[in-house]
N, C-alpha and C positions, 0 to 999 in steps of 0.2 A: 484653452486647456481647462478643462473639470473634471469631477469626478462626478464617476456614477457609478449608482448604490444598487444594490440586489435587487430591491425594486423596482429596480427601474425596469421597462420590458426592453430595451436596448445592451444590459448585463450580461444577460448567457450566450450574445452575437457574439459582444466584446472578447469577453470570455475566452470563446472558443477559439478564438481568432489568437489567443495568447496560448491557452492548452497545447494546439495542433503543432504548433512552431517549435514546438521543445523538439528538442531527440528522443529526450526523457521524457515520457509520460504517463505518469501515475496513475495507474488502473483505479487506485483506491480513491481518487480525488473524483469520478465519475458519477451521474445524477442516480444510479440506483446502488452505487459504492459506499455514493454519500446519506441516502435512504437506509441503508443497512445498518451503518453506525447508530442514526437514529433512531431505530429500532433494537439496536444491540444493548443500549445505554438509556431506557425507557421513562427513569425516574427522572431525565435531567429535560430542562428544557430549552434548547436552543436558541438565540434567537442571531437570523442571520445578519452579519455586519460586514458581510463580504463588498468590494467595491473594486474598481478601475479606474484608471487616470487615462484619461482620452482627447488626444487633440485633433480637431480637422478631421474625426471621424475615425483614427485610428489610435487603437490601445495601446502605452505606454507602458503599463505597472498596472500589475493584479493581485489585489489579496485574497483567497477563499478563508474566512473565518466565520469562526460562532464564537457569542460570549453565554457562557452559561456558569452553574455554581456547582461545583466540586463538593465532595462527601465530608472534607475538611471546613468547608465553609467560604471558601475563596470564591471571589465571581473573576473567571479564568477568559480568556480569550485564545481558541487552540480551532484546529479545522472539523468540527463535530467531533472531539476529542480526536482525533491526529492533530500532526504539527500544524502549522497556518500551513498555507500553500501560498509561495509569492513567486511572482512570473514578472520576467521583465522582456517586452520586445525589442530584441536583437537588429530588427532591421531599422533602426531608428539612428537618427547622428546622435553623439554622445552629448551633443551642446542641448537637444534639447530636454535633459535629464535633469538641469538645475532645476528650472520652477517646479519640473514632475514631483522632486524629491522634498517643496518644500509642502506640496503639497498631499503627501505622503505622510508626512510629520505631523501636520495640522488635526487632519482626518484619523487617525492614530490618538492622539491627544484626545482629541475632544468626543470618540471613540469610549476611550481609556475613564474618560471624565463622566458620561452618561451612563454605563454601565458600570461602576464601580470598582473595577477590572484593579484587582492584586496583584495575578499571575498572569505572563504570555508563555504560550508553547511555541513554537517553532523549528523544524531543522533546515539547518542549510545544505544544500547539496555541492556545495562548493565549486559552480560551475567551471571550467576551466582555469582549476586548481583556487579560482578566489572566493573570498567572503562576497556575499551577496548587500546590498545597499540595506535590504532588514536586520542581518545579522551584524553589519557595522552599529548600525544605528540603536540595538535592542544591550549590544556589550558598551555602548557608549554609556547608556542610562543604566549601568549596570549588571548585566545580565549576564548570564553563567554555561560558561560552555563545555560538554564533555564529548567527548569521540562513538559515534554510531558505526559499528559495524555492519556490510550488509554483502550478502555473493552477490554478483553479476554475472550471469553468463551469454555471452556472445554469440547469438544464432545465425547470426551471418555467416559462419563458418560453415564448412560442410559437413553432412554426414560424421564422415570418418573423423573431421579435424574434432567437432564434441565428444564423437566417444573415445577419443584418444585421450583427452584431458578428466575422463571420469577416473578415480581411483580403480587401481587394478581388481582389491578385493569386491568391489561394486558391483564389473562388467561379469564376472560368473555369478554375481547373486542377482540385476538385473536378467540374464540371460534365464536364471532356473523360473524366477517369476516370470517372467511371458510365457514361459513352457510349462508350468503349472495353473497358470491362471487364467480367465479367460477375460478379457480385460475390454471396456470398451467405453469410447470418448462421446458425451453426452452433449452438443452443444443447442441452439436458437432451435434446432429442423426436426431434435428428437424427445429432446426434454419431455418427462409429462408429472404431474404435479404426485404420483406414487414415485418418483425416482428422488425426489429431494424427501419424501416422507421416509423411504428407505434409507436415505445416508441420517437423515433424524437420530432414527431410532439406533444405527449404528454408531453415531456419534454417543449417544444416552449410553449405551453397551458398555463401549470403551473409558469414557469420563464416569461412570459408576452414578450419574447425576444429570439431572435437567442444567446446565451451564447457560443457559439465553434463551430469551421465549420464542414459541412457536411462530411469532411472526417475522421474526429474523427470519427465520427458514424457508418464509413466503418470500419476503423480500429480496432471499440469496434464487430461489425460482426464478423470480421476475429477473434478475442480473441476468442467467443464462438467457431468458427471451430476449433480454433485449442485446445482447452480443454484448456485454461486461464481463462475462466468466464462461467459463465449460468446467463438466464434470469429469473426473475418471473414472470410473468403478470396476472394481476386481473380484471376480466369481471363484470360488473354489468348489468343485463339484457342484456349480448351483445356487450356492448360498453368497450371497453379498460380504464378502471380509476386509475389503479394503477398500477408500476412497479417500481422492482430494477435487479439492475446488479450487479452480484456476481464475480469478480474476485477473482481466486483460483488457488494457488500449490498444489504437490503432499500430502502436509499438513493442510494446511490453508485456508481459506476461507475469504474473505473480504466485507465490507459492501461497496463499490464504490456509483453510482450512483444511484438515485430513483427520483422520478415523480407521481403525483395525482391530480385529479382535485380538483381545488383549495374551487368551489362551492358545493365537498361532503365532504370536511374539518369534519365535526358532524358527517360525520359516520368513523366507523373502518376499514379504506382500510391497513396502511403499516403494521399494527400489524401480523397480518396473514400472510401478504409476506416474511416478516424477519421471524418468525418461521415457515415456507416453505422453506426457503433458508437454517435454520440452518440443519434440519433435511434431507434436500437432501445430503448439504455437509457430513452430519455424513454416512447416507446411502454409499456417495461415499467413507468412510476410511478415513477423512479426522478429522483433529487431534483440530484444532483450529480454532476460528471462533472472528473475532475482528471486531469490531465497533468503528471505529476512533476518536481521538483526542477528548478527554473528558475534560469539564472544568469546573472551580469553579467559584462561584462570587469574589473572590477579586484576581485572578491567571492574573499576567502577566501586562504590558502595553500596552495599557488604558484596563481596565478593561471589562470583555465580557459581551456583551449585553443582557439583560432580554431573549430575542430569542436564544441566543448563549447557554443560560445556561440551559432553556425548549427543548433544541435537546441533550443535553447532558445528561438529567435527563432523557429523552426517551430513551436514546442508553444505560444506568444505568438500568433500567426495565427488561430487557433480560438478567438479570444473569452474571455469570462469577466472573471476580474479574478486580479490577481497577489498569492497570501496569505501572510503571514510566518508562520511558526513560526519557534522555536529548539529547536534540537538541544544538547541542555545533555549535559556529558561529563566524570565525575568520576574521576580520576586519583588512585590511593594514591601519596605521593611517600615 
């Protein structure tokens, strides 16, 4: 049993060989998902300490992380600013998880010790209702857990059974946007490098402001070449008014980014793009379809904003079921 480091050119085999086995797999933890972040976040500098624990040629325990230094001054260890990402292989006997784990611990530690490391991010996704071997191990050493909200909707179902579960007042305001808009899904076959300049600029329209530099916007290009994302885009008379970016694994599908003019607000632009996106992704075999981080009025410190809770109660509309993670977050005092 050893571990092996990012470096190593045996890592990304390992890797995959842990990614693929999930039910769950996170579009965002993907090689040009995780390109974007680093791109997204320009001033910070990554440096990877992602690893696995591998015996007899098969992977154990997987961590994707970076430690880098926060705007506070912290040298943080988080997954290119997402949570870590920890995978543990399923088809393994349980007995051979002691030495895995202590070797987990060690690697971690001495980890912790070379880069200076204050803060860890992490969410647990609470696989089959339990804390995961990181999230024991991160609240043992003190660390701090709060409740992540997030939709899940279930594309397995058919046709009918998803749009039975959308909010009533939805399916007439989906229904008016497909019939006013002329709407169409960009993915790997049609993309061309004017269609991501266009959601650019309408991105800049809507946010009033340059939010992330231009080469994010290459690097969300490259996603859809390489089958990580599709686009939506929504025409009124001609003119480009709405769009989202769909980042997607061999499973899952992701609500990422979106954009609309701000001045056709009264009418039904995103409605119809998000049930276009779900129903592509289902078309492509694709298992799960989540709309992130959902929130309540009294969840969390300080409390989320009247806006905060109106995009939350919209991402609620489109069905599924409401999942908890925790976002555990370990602070050097």
């Amino acid at each position: 049993m050893k571990i092996v480091r990012a470096n190593s050119l045996d890592f990304n085999t390992l890797w995959k060989c842990l990614f693929v086995q999930r039910d769950f797999q996170h579009p965002l933890y993907q090689p040009c998902n995780i390109k974007y972040y680093e791109a997204y976040v320009p001033e910070s500098q990554f440096e990877d300490c992602s690893f696995v624990v591998e015996d007899n040629g098969s992977p154990l325990v997987g961590l994707r992380m970076t430690a880098s230094s926060t705007p506070e001054g912290d040298r943080q260890l988080s997954g290119f600013w997402l949570p870590i990402l920890y995978l543990e292989n399923r088809d393994i006997e349980y007995a051979r998880f002691g030495k895995c784990y202590k070797l987990v611990k060690a690697e971690l530690r001495d980890i912790q010790n070379a880069h200076s490391i204050t803060r860890i991010i992490y969410q647990d996704f609470l696989d089959d209702g339990k804390l995961s071997f990181l999230g024991k191990h991160l609240l043992d050493q003190g660390g701090q857990a709060t409740p992540y909200f997030t939709q899940i909707v279930d594309l397995s179902l058919s046709h009918d059974s998803l749009h039975s579960q959308i909010r009533k007042s939805y399916k007439s305001l989906i229904n008016q946007g497909s019939k006013n808009l002329t709407i169409f899904v960009i993915d790997n076959t049609t993309i061309t490098p004017e269609d991501i300049e266009n959601f650019r600029l309408l991105h800049l329209e809507a946010s009033g402001r340059e939010t992330r530099s231009r080469h994010s916007w290459q690097v969300q290009y490259e996603m859809v070449c390489h089958k990580e994302a599709f686009i939506v885009f929504g025409y009124l008379e001609g003119i480009l008014v709405t769009a989202g970016l769909f980042p997607y694994s061999p499973r899952c599908c992701f609500y990422g980014v979106s954009a609309s003019k701000r001045d056709l607000f009264e009418k039904p632009l995103s409605h119809a793009v998000i049930w276009t996106a779900m129903l592509h992704a289902k078309k492509q075999g694709l298992v799960f379809f989540e709309l992130p981080e959902v929130l309540f009025p009294n969840e969390g410190e300080p409390f989320p904003t009247e806006k905060e809770i109106g995009i939350s109660t919209f991402k609620r509309g489109f069905g599924g079921h409401t999942q908890v993670r925790l976002n555990i977050r370990w602070q050097l005092h």
